[in-house]
PyMOL commands that place a pseudoatom at each C-alpha (Angstrom):
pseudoatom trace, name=CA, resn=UNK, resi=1, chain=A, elem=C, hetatm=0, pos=[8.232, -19.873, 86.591]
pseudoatom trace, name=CA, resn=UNK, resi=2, chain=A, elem=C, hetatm=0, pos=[8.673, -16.574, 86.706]
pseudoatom trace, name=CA, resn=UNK, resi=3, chain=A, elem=C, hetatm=0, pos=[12.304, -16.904, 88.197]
pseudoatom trace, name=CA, resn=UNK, resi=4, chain=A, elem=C, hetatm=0, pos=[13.487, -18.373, 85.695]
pseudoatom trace, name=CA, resn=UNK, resi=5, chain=A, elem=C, hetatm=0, pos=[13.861, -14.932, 83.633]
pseudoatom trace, name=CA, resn=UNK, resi=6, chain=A, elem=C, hetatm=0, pos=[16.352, -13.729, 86.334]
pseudoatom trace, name=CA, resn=UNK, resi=7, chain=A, elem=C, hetatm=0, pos=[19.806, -15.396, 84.437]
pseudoatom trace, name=CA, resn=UNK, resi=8, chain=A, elem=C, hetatm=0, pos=[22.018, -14.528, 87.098]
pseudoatom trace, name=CA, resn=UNK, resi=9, chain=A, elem=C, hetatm=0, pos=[23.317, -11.842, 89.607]
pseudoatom trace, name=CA, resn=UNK, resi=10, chain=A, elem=C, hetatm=0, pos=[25.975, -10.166, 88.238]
pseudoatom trace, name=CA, resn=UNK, resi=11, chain=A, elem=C, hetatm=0, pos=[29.319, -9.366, 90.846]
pseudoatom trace, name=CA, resn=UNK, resi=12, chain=A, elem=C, hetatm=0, pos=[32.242, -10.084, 87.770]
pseudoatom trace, name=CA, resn=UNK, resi=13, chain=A, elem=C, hetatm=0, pos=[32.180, -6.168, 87.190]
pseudoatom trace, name=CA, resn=UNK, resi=14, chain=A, elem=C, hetatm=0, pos=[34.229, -3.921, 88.915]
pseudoatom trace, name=CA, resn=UNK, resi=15, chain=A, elem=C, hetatm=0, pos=[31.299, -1.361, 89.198]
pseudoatom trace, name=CA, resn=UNK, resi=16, chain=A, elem=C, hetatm=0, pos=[28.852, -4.298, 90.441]
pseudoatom trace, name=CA, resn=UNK, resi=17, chain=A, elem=C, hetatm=0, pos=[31.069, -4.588, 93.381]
pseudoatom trace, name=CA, resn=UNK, resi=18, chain=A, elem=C, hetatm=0, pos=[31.094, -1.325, 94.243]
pseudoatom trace, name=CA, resn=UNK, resi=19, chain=A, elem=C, hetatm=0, pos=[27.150, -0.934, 94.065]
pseudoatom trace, name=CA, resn=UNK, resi=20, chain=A, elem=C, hetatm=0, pos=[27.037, -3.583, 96.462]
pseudoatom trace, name=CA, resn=UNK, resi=21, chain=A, elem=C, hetatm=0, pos=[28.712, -1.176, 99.029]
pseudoatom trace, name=CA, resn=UNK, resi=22, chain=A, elem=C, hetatm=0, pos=[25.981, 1.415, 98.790]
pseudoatom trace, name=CA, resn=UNK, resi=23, chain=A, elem=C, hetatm=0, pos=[22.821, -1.558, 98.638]
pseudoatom trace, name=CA, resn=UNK, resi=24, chain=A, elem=C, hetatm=0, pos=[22.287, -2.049, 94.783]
pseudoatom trace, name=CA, resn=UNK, resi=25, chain=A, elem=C, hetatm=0, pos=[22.652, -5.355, 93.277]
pseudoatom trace, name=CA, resn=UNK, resi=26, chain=A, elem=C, hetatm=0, pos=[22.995, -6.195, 89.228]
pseudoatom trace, name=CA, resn=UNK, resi=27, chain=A, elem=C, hetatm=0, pos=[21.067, -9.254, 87.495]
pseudoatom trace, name=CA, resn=UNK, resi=28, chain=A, elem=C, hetatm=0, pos=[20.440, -10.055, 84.136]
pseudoatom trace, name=CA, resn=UNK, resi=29, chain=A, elem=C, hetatm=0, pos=[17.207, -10.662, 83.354]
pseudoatom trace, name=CA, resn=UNK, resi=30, chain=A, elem=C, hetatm=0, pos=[15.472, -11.652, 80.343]
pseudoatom trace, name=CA, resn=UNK, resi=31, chain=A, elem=C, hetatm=0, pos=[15.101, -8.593, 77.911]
pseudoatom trace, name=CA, resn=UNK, resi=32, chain=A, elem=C, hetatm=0, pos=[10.784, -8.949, 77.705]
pseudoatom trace, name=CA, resn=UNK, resi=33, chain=A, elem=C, hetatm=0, pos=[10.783, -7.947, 81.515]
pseudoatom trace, name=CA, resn=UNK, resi=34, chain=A, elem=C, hetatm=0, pos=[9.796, -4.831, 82.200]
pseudoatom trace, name=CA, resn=UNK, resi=35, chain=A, elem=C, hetatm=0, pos=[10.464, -2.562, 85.340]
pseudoatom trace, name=CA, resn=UNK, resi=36, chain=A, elem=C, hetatm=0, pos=[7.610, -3.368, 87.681]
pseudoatom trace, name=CA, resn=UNK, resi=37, chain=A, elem=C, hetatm=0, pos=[7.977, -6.919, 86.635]
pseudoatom trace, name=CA, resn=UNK, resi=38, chain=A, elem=C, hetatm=0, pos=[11.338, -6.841, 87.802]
pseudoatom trace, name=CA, resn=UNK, resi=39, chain=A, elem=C, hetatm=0, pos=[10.620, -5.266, 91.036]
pseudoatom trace, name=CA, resn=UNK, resi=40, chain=A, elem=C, hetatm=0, pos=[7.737, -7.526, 91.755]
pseudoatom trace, name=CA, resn=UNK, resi=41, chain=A, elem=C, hetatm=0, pos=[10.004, -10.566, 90.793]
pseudoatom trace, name=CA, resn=UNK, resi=42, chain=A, elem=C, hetatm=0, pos=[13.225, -9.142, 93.523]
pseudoatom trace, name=CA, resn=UNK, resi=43, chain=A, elem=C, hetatm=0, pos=[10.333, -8.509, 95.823]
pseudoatom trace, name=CA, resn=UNK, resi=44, chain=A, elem=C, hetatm=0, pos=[8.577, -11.368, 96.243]
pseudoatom trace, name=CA, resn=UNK, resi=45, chain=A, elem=C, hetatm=0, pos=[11.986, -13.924, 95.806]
pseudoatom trace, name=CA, resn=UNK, resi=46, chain=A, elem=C, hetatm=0, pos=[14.150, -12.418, 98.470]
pseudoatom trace, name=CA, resn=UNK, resi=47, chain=A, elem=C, hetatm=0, pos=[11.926, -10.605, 100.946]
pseudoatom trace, name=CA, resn=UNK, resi=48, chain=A, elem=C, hetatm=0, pos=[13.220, -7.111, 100.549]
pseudoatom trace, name=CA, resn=UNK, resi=49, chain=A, elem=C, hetatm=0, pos=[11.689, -3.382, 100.082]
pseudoatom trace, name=CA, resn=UNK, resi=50, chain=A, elem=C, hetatm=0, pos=[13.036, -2.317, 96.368]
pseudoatom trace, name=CA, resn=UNK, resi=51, chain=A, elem=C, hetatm=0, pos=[13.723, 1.490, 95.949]
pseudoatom trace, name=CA, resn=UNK, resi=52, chain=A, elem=C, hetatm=0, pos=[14.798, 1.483, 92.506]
pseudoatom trace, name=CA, resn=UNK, resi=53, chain=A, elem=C, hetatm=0, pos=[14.788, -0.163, 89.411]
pseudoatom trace, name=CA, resn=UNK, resi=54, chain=A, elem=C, hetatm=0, pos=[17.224, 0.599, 86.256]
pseudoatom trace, name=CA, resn=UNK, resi=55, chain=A, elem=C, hetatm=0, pos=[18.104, -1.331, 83.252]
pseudoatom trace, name=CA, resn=UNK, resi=56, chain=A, elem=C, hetatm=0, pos=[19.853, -1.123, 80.308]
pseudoatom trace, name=CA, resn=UNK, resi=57, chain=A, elem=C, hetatm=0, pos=[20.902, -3.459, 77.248]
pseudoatom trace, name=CA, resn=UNK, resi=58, chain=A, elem=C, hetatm=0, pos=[24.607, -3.435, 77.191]
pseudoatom trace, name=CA, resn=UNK, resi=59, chain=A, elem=C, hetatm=0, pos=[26.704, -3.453, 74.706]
pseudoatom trace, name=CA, resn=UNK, resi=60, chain=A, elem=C, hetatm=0, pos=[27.967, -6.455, 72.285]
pseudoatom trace, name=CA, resn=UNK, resi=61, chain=A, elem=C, hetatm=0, pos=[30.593, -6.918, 70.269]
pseudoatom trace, name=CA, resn=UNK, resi=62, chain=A, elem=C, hetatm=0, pos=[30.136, -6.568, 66.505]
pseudoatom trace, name=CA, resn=UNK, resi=63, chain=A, elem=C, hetatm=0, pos=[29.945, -10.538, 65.267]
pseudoatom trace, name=CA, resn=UNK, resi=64, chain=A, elem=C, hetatm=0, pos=[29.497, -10.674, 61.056]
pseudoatom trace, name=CA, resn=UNK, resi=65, chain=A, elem=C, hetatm=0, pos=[25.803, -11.572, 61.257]
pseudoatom trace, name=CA, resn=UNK, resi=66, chain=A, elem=C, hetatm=0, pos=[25.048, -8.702, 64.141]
pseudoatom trace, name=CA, resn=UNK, resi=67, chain=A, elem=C, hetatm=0, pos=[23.119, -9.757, 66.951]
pseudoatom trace, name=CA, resn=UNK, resi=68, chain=A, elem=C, hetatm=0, pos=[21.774, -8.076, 70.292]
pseudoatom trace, name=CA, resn=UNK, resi=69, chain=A, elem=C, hetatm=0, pos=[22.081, -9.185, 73.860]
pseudoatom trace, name=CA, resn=UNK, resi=70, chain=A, elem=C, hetatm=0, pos=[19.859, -11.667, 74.517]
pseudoatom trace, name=CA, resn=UNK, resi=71, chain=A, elem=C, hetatm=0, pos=[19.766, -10.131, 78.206]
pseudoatom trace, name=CA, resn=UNK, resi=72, chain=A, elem=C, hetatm=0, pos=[18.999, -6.621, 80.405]
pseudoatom trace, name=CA, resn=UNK, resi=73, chain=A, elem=C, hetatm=0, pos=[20.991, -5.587, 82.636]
pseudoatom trace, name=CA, resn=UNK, resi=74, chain=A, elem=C, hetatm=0, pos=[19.139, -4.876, 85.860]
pseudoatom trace, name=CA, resn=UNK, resi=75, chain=A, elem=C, hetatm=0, pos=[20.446, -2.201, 88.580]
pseudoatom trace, name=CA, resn=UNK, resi=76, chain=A, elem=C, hetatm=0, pos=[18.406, -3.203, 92.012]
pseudoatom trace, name=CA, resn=UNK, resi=77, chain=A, elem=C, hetatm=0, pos=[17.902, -0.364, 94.613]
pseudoatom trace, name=CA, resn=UNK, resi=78, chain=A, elem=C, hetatm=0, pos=[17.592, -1.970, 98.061]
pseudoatom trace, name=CA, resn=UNK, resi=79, chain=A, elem=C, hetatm=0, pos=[16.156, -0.264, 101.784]
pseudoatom trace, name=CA, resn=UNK, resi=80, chain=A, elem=C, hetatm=0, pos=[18.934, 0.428, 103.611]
pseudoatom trace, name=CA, resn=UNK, resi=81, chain=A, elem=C, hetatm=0, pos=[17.671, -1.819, 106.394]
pseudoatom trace, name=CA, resn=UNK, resi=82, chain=A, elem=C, hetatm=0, pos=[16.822, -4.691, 103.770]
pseudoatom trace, name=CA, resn=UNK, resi=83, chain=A, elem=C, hetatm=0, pos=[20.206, -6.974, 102.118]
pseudoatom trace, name=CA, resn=UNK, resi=84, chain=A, elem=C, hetatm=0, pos=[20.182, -9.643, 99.627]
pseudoatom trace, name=CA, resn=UNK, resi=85, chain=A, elem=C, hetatm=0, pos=[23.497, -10.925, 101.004]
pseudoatom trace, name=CA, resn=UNK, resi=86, chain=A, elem=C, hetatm=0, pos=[21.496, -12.629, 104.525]
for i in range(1, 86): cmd.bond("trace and resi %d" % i, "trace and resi %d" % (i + 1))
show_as sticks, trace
zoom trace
């Protein structure tokens, strides 16, 4: 299933809470989704118009064999008249 690749929604970050203020949410997704994918996914799941989608890979720290996130970081645009906290 295609929700599946959503991990989870991210609110431990102090700049996560304060996108939640202006209607954009965080989620870590799985790193071979790609934008539209991502919108489509927010879309469909939790009935809302998405604006916006940006991601990023963040940052790890240095372990002796090196390794990359095994997630994306994904910053959801909402409507204004759409919430994912109903």
């Amino acid at each position: 299933m295609m929700l599946d690749l959503v991990k989870y929604p991210v609110i431990r970050t102090e700049k996560a809470t304060r996108l939640i203020e202006t209607n954009q949410f965080s989620f870590d997704v799985d790193v071979r989704l790609t934008k539209p994918q991502i919108k489509k996914l927010i879309e469909e799941f939790f009935k809302v118009k998405v604006l916006a989608v940006n991601t990023h890979r963040p940052p790890r720290k240095l372990k002796r064999l090196g390794s990359s996130p095994s997630f994306k970081r994904a910053i959801i645009a909402v409507d204004s008249s759409d919430s994912l906290l109903k």
